[in-house]
N, C-alpha and C positions, 0 to 999 in steps of 0.2 A: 607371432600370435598376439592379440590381443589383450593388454594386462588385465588381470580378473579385476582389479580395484576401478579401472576404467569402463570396465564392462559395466561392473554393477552403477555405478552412476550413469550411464548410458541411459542404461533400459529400468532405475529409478527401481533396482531390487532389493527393495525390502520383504522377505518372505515373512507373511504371518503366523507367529506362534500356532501348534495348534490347539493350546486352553484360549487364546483370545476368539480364535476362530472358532471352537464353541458356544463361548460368551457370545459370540454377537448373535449365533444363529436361536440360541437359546432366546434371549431378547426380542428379534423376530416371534419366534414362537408364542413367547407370552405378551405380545400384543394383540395377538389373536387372527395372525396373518398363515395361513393354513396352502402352499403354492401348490399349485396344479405339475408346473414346470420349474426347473433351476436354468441357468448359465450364468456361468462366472467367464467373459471375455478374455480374462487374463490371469491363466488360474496357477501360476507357477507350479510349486510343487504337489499342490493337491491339498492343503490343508480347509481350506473351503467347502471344496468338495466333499472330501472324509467328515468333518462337522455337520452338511449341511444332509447328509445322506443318514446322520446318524438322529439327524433329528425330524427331518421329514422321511420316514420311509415310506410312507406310500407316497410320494412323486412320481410321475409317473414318466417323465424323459427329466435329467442333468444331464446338461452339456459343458463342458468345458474347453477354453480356447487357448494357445498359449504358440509364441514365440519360438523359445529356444527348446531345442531339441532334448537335449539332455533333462529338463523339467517337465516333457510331455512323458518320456520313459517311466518318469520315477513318480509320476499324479497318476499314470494308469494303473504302474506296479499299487501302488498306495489302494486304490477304487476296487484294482481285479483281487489282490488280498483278500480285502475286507469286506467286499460285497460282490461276490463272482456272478450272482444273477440278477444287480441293479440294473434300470435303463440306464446307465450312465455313459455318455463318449468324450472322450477327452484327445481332440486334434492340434494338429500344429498348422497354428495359423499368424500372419502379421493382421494386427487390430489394423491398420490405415487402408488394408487390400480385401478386407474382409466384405460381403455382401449381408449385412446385417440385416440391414431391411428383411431378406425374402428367411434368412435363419428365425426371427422373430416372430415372424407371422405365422409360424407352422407350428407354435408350441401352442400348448393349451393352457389357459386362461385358468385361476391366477398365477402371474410369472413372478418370478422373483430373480432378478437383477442382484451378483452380490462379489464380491468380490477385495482387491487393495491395487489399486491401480497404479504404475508407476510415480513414485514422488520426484521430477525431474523437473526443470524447464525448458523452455526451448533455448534460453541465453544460453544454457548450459550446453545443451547439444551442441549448437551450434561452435560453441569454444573447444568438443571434440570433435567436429566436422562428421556429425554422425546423421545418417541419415533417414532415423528410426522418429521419423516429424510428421504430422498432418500437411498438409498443402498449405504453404502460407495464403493468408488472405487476414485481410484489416476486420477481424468477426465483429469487432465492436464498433465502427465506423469511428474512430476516435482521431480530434483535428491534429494539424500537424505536428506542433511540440509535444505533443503527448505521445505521438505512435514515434518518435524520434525516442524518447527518454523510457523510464522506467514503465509505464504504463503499456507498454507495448510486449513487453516480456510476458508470457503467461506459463500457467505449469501444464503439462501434457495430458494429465489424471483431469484438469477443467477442460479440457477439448472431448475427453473422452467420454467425461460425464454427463455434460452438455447431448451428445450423442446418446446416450443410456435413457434420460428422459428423454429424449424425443421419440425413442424406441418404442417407449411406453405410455407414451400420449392417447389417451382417449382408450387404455384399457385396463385391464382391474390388474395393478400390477404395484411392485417396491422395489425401490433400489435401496439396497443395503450395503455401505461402500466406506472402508474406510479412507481419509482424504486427509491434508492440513485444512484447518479450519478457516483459512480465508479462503482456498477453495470450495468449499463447501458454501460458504456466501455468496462468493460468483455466480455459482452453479444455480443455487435456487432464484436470485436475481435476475439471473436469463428466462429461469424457466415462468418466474411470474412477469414479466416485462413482456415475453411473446405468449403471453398466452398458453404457457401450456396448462395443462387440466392436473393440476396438483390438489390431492383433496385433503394431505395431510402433509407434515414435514417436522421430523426431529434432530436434535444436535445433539449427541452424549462427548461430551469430553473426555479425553483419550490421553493415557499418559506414555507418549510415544519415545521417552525416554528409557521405561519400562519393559517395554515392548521391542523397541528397535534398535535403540541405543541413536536416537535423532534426538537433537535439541528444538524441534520445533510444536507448534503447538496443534493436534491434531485430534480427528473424533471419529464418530462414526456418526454419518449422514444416515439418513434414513426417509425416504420420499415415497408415498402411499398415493397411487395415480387410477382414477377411475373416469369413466363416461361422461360424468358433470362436475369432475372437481375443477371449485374457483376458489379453494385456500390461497392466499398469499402472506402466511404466517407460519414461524417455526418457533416449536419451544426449545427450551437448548436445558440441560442435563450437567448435573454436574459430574457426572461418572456413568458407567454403564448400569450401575445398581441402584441409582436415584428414582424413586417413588414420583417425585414429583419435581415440575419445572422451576429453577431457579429466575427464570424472565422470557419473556416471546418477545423476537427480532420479525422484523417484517415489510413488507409495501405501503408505503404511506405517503399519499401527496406527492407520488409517482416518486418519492426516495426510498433510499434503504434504512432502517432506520433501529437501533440499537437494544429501543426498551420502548415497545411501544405506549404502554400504560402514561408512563413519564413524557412520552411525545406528545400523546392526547393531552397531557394536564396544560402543556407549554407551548403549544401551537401555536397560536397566535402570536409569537413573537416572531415566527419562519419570516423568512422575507426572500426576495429572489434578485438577482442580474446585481450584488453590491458587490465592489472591488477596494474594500477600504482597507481590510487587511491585506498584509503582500509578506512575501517568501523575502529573505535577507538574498546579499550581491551573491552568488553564484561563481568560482574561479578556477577550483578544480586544480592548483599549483598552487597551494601553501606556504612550499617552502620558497616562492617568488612572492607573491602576494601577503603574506604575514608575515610580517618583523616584528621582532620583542627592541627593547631599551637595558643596554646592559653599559654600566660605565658612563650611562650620559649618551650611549651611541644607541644606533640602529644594527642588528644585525638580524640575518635571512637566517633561514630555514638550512642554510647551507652552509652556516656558521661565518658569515661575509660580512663583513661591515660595511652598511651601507651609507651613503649622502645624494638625500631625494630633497627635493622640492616641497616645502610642508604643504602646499595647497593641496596636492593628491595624499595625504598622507591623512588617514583619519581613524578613531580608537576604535578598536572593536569587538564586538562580543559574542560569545559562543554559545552553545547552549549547556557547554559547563559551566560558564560565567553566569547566565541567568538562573540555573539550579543553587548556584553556589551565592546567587545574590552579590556577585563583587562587581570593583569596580574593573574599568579593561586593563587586559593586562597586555594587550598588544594590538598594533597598527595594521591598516591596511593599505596597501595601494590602491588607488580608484585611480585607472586610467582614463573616466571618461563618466559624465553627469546624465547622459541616457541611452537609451539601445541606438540613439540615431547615430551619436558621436563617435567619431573614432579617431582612437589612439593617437595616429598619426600627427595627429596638431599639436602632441606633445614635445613632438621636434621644436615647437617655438615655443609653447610657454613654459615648460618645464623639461627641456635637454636634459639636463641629469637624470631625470627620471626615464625618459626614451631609452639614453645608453643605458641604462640598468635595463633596462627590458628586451633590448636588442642583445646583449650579453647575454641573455639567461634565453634565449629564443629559441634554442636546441630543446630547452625543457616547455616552453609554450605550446609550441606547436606541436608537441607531443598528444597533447589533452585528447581525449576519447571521445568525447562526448561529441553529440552529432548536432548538437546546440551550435557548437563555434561552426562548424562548415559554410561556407560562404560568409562569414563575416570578418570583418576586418583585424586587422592582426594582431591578437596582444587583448583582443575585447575580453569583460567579462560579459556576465550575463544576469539579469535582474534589478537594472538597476536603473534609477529615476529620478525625479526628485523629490520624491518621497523617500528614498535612503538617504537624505541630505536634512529633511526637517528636525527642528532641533530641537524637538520630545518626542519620544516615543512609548508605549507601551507596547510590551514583549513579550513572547512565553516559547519556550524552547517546543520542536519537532520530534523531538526525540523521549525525553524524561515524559513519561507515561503517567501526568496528574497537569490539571488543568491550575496552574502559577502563575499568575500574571506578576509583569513587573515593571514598576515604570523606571525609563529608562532618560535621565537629565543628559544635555551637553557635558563634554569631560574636557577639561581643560580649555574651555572657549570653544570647542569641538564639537561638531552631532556627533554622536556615537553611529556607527553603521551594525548591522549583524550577517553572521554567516549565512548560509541558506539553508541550513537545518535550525533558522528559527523565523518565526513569523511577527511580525509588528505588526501596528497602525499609529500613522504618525500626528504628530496633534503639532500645533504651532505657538504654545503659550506652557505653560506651567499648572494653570487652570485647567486646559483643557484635558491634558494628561494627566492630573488627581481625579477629574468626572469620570474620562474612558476608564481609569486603574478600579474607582469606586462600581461602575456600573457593570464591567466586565467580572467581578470578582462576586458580586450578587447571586443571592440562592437560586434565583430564576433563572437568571443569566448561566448558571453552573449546570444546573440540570437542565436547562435547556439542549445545551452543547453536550451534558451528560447522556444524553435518549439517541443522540447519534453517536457518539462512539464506541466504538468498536475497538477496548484497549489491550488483543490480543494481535492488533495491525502491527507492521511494520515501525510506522509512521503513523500513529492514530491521530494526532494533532496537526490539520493542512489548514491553508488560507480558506480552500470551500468552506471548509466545518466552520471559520470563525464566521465568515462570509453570511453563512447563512440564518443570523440573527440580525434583526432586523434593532438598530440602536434607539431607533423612536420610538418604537412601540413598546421597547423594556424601561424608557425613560418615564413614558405616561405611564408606567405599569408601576414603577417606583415612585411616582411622586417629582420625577427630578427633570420635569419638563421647563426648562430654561433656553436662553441666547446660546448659549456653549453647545448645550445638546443638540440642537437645533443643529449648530455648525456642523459638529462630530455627524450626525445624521445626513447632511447634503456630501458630504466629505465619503460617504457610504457610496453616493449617487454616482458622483461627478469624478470622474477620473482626474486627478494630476495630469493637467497638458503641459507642453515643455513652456508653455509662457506663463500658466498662472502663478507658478510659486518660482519658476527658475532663478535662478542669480548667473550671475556672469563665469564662463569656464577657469577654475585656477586662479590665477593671481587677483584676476578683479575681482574673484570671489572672497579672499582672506580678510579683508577688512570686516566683512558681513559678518562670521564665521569665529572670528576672535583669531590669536596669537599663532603662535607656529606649535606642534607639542612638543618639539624638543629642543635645545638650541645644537647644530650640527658645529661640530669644530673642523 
């Protein structure tokens, strides 16, 4: 039998309290949203239902849909109780088998959509080989290293939502849903990207810790659909009791965009197709790829002492090292100066470094990621020669405040960084105090400020730096010069393997300065 702790992550059961499930329908209510019809597609044990019956009683059909069996028993018990002469029917049904279309169209207008739809994703599922999934398909037509990587993961409650306004397209209707709130972003980004007829949309923040006992950050959606709605704006809440919006997220300039007022003030600085910012080397094996200096030596992840080749060996920095402002405090291996290179020619210039990687190759080849597949053995990934220039400015992926930090050579060394942080690399010491001074700028901050979204994951990506345009905040400050100028074609012009290259390994150390450490 099925462990109940595997089940509930399956099918993403969080049952809603039922004082929350009052609260929200209460809130419905005093917006002034008055439903003809209810269903809740996935009504577990009925607390929706009992809330939303107690608050609209003349409705005049609730429906309810659900899954497992045992929760259809005890939502009916719950409805026949309490309200033995409601229209209310509450079946057992799978959301993915259902015919919703023709269920939707026989209710009477206005509908009210409302429910807590499973919080699960399909990586999860999939990790319990469960088959409670929509039909895969690429919904978002996303290019290949994305639908390979994280990007390609979604949560099931955005499929199902995505489905709920489309339900409701072009009739007088609301969805009332509680969700995580990056879901909740997805969901109305589709719905204003195709077109659907959204005439309203709010975000109340939800304290799902409260509630569920989930560490994550979650709300309650709420989406008001009629005949001619072309909103593409949502106000967002800081509680279910909040009077008024703390900030409107919204469609702008075909992006998603965080604060729109603050977007409108900075516009002008957007810019589009630049690739000057970039993601640190990629490796996924740590305890191969990062060695500390203990005693004068090199030792792994795996408490080994190592003797590498100083050319592949370069300092590196984390995105706790750039929070923490130090200097590195450990080396990396770079087996190879671009995507095209491979490993393999470390057999001649750097043998010690090959047998150290052929040694540890049980743990290489392990790697997950669907990045390494078909590439050569031992590769990492993100790397150019722009992880080789030797200034950089940095700001960590992770630590949730926009830090910039300029980042000198260490030891005759470029310093590299991990891939949970993002650079741009400058080629002088000048040019790296301009980018540091122009990055760090009030325009420049609230610029990048109107797009983030710092209840993401990841709220700080290469797009986000990406999508400031360096010339236009240069003439904006006063600071239009030869440098800026550079730093701005440097925006344009992608690093090709000949503009900046130096020669692989050995030929390269002279360029480069010293060895970092002397091996005994």
């Amino acid at each position: 039998m099925r462990d109940q702790k595997q089940r509930k992550v399956e099918f993403g059961d969080f049952q809603t309290p039922i004082n929350l499930a009052k609260e929200v329908c209460s809130l419905v209510a005093r917006i002034g949203f008055h439903p003809a019809s209810i269903l809740e597609p996935t009504c577990g044990t009925g607390a929706f239902l009992k809330a939303s019956l107690e608050t609209f009683p003349a409705t005049s059909r609730v429906l309810g849909f659900e899954i497992n069996p045992q929760y259809v028993a005890q939502a009916r018990q719950v409805v026949t109780d309490l309200f033995p002469h409601a229209p209310v029917e509450v079946n057992q049904s799978d959301f993915f088998l259902t015919n919703w279309a023709e269920i939707v169209e026989a209710l009477p207008e206005p509908i009210l959509v409302i429910g807590n739809p499973p919080w699960v994703t399909n990586a999860e599922l999939s990790t319990l080989g469960s088959k409670n999934v929509p039909m895969k398909a690429n919904l978002d037509s996303l290019r290949g290293i994305d639908a390979l990587t994280g990007k390609s993961n979604f949560d099931i409650s955005e499929w199902m939502l995505r489905k709920n306004i489309e339900w409701l397209d072009g009739k007088n209707g609301l969805l009332a849903v509680l969700c995580k709130t990056t879901v909740a972003r997805k969901v109305l980004l589709y719905a204003w990207q195709n077109g659907l007829r959204v005439g309203s949309a709010s975000l109340y923040a939800l304290d799902a810790q409260e509630y569920f006992g989930a560490s994550v950050d979650a709300c309650l959606l709420l989406v008001q659909t009629s005949p001619i709605g072309n909103s593409k704006e949502c106000r967002v809440f800081h509680s279910l009791h909040a009077q008024k919006p703390d900030s409107i997220f919204g469609l702008q300039d075909g992006a998603l965009v965080a604060d729109i007022k603050l977007y409108q003030k900075w516009k002008d600085l957007a810019g589009n197709g630049f690739r000057g910012w970039r993601s640190g080397i990629k490796h996924d094996c740590a305890k191969v790829f990062e060695l500390c200096v203990e005693h004068g030596k090199l030792v792994n992840g795996l408490g080994e002492f190592v003797e590498l080749e100083p050319e592949v060996l370069f300092p590196l920095l984390k995105s706790s090292d750039l929070a923490a402002r130090r200097n590195p405090q450990r080396w990396m291996v770079v087996p190879q100066r671009t995507m095209s290179d491979d490993p393999i020619r470390l057999r001649v210039y750097a043998p010690k470094t090959w047998d150290y990687l052929t040694v540890h190759a049980h743990l290489l080849d392990k790697r997950k990621s669907s990045i390494y597949k078909n590439r050569p053995r031992f590769s990492v990934f993100g790397v150019g020669p722009y992880s080789f220039a030797a200034w950089k400015v940095a700001i960590s992926g992770l630590y949730k405040k926009l830090e910039f930090v300029r980042v000198p050579p260490f030891r005759g060394r470029p310093v590299v960084l991990d891939d949970t942080c993002y650079f741009f690399p400058c080629q002088s010491e000048e040019e790296c105090t301009l980018l540091y001074e122009l990055a760090m700028s009030e325009p420049a901050r609230e610029f990048w400020s109107s797009l983030i979204f710092w209840d993401a994951k990841r709220p700080i990506t290469a797009q986000l730096l990406n999508s400031l345009d360096l010339m236009a905040l240069a003439r904006l400050l006063g600071r239009e010069c030869d440098i800026a100028r550079t730093l701005a074609e440097r925006q344009l012009v992608e690093y090709t393997e000949g503009a900046h290259q130096r020669l692989l390994f050995r030929e390269a150390s002279a360029g480069y300065g010293g060895a970092p450490i002397a091996n005994e």
